[in-house]
C-alpha positions as CSV (number, residue, x, y, z in Angstrom):
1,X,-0.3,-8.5,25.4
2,X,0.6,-6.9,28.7
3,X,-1.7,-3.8,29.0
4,X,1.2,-1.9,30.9
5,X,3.4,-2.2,27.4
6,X,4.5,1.1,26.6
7,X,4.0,2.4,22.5
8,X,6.7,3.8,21.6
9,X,9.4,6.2,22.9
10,X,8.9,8.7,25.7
11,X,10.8,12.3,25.4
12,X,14.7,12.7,24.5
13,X,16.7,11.5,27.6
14,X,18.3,14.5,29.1
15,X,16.2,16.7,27.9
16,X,16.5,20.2,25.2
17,X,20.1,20.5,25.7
18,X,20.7,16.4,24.7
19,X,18.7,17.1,21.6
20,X,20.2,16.2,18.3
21,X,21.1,19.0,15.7
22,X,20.0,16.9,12.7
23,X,17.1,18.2,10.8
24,X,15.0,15.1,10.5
25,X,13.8,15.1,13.8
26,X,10.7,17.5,14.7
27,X,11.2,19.2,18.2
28,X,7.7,18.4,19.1
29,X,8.2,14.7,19.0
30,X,11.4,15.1,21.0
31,X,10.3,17.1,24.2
32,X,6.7,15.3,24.0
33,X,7.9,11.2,22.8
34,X,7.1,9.9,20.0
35,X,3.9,6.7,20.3
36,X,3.6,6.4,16.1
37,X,3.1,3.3,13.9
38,X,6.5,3.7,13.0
39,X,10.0,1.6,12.7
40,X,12.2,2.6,15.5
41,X,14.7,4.3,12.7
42,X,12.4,6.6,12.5
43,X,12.0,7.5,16.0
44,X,11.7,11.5,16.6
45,X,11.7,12.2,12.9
46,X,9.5,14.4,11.4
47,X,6.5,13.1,8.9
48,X,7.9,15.2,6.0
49,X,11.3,13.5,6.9
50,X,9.9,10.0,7.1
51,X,8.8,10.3,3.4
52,X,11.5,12.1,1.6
53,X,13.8,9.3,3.1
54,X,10.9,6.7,2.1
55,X,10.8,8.2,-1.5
56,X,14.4,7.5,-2.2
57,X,13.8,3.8,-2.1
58,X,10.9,3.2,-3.5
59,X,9.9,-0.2,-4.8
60,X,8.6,-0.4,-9.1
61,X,5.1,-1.3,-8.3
62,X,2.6,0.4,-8.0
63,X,-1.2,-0.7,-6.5
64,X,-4.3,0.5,-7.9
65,X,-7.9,-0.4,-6.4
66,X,-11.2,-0.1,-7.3
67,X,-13.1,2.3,-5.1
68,X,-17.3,1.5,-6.2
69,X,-18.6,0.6,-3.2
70,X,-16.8,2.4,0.1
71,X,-15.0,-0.7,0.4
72,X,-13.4,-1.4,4.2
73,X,-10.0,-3.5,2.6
74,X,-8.9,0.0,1.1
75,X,-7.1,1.3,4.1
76,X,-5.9,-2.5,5.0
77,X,-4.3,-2.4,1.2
78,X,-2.8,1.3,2.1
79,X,-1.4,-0.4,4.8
80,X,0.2,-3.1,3.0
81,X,1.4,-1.0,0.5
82,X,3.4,1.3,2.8
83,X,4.6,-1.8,4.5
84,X,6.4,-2.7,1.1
85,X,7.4,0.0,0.1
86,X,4.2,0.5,-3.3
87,X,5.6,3.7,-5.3
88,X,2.0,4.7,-5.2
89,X,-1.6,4.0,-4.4
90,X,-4.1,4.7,-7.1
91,X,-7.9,5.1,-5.8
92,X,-10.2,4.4,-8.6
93,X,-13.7,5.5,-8.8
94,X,-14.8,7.6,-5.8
95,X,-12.6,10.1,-4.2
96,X,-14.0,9.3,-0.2
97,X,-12.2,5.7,0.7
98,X,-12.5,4.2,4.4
99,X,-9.0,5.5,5.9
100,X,-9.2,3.6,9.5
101,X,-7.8,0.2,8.2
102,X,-4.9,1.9,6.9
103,X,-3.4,3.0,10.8
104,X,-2.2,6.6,9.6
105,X,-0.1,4.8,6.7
106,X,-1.5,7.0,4.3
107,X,0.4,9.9,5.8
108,X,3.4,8.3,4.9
109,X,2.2,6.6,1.3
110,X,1.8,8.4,-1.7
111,X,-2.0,8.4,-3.1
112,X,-3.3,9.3,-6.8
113,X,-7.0,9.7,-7.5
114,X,-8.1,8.7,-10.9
115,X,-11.9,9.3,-11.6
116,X,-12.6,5.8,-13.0
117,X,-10.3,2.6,-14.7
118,X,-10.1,4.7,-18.1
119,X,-8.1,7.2,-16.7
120,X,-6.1,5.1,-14.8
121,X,-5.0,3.0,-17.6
122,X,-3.9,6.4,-19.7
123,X,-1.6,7.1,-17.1
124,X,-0.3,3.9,-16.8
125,X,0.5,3.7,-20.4
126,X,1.7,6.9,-20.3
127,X,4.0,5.6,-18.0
128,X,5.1,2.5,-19.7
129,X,3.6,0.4,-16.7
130,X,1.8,-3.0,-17.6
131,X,-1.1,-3.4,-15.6
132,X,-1.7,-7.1,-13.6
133,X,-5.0,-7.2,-12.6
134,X,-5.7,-10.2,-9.6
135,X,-9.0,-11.9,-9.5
136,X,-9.9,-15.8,-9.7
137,X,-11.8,-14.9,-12.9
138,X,-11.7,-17.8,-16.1
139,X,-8.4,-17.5,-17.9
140,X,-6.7,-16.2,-14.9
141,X,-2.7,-17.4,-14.4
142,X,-1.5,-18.7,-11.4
143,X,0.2,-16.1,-9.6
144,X,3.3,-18.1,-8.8
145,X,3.6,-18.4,-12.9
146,X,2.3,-15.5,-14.0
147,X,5.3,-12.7,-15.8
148,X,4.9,-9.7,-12.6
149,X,7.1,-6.9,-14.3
150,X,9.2,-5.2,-12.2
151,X,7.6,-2.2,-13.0
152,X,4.0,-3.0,-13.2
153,X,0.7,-2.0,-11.6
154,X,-1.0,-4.1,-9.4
155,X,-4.9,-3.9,-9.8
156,X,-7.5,-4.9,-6.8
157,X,-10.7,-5.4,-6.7
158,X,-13.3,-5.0,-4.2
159,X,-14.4,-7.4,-1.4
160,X,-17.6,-9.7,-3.4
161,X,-17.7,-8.3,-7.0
162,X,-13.7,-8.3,-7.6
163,X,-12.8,-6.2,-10.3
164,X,-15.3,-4.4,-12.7
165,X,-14.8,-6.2,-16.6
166,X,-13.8,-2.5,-18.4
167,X,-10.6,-3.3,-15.5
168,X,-10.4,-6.8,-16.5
169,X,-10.3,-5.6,-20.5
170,X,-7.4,-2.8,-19.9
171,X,-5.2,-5.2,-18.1
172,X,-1.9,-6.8,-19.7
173,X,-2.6,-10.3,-17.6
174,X,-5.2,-11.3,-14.5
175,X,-3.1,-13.7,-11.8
176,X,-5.2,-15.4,-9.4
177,X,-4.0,-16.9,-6.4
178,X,-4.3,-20.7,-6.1
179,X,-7.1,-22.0,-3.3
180,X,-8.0,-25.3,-1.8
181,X,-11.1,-24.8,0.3
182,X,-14.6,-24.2,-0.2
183,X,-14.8,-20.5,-0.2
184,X,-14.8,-18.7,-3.9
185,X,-12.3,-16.3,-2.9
186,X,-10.1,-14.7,-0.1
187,X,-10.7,-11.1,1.4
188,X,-9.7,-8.5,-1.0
189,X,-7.1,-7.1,1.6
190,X,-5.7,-10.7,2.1
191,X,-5.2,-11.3,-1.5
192,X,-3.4,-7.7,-2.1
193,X,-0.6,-8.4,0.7
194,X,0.2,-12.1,-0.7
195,X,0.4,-10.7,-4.7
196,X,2.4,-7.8,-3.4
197,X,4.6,-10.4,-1.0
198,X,5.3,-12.2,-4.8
199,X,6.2,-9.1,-6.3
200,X,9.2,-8.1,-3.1
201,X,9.7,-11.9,-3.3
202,X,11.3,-12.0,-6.9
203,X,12.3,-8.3,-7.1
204,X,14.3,-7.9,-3.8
């Protein structure tokens, strides 16, 4: 990558008096540029903006993961999840989760804490949201067979242990994702983007 590239947008050509009237966009970001992770249609807007426009297309899933062990895939699943358009996150377990993975996505991504699976499975029920749990446990379906509702949650594991067995118990079916090498699985955050890649694939 050419170390000159520029990140983003510098100020508003022509300066104050050029500036748009619309609401969206936040002054600050207009005299001063705008260098954010974000799409360029959402140049100069403001964060609040960003998500209320977000939150009127939101996609039916949702994406739940364990949170045990300060796991590093969290914020790379945030990420993922912004990037197609997850209704919610769901942290399970504790409350402190490694943001830096998730590049400032979680700004823009709605998160729910739910003190362990117990509680998150009452609230999916109260919801009327099957849960599909992914991990290459025995009995697991194949992903690319597998009935992903259109209005689901999508439960993760962590990185080594996968998903705790109370999670495996609460959940409506466990996909797995078909492998051909030696390894016993994929990285946790690997394995969230392809399931949720299945999920825009038939649904969008």
């Amino acid at each position: 990558m050419d170390a000159e590239r520029r990140i983003g947008v510098g100020p508003w050509p022509g300066g104050r008096d050029a500036w748009p009237t619309d609401p969206r966009y936040d002054p600050e970001l207009l005299e001063h540029g705008d260098t954010r992770n974000v799409v360029d249609a959402y140049r100069y807007w403001s964060m609040d903006a960003i998500v209320a426009d977000l939150d009127t297309r939101r996609r039916g899933f949702h994406v739940a993961i364990e949170n045990w062990q300060h796991d590093m895939n969290i914020g790379s699943i945030v990420r993922t999840a912004n990037a197609f358009l997850a209704a919610e996150v769901h942290i399970v377990g504790h409350r402190r989760w490694n943001r830096r993975g998730a590049m400032v996505t979680d700004r823009y991504q709605h998160i729910r804490e739910h003190p362990d699976v117990a509680d998150l499975v009452a609230w999916a029920r109260a919801e009327g949201l099957p849960i599909v749990a992914v991990d290459n446990v025995d009995g697991s379906v194949d992903v690319r067979d597998a009935d992903i509702p259109e209005r689901c949650v999508l439960l993760f594991g962590q990185e080594g242990p996968g998903l705790t067995a109370e999670a495996l118990a609460a959940a409506d079916v466990v996909v797995e994702i078909a492998q051909a090498g030696s390894t016993r699985s994929i990285n946790a955050g690997a394995a969230a983007a392809i399931v949720m890649h299945e999920w825009v694939r038939r649904h969008t």
